[in-house]
N, C-alpha and C positions, 0 to 999 in steps of 0.2 A: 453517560454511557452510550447513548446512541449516538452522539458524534464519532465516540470511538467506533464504534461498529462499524459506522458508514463510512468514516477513512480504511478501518481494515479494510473492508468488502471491495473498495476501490484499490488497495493496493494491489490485493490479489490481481483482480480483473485485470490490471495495466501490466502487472509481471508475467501474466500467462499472454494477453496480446501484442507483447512483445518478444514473444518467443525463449524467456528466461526459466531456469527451472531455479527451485527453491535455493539448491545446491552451488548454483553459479553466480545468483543471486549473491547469495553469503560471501561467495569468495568475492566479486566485485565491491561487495557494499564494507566488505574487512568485516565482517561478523561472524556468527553460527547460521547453518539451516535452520537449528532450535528455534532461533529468533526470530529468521524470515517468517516461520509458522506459526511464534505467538503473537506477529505486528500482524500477520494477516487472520490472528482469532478476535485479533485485541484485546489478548492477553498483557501483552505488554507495548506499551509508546515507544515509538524509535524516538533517537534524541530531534533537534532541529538539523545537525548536519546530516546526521542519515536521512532526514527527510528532502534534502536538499539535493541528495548522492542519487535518490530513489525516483526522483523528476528528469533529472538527465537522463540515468541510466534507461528507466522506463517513454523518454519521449514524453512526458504528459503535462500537461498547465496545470499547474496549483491550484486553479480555480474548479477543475475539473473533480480533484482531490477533496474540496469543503464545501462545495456549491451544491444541492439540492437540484435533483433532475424531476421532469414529469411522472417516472418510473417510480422515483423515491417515494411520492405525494399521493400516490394509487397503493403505496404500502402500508400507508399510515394507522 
């Protein structure tokens, strides 16, 4: 569960600093807003290819996505 979390919390963060809303999001990613909002509750897993859609779209390294920062390790 707290993988999930931490990829949620990262997805947010990359969608918002890349200037997407939840809404435009959806339509680029071919899904619902509903969705966008439960991958970023972590509610629910995007598949592997929306995770793949969700790297380009957002600019971001996959490593970025699953790797553990100093910030994470101060939260523990």
């Amino acid at each position: 569960m707290i993988i999930i979390k931490h990829f949620a919390e990262r997805i947010k963060k990359a969608r918002k600093e890349a200037g997407i809303s939840q809404e435009k999001a959806a339509e680029l990613l071919k899904t619902s807003q509903s969705n966008i909002s439960k991958y970023e509750s972590g509610i629910l897993e995007p598949n592997l290819d929306t995770i793949r859609m969700m790297i380009a779209l957002y600019n971001i390294d996959v490593k970025d996505l699953f790797s553990k920062t100093e910030e994470d390790t101060k939260h523990k």
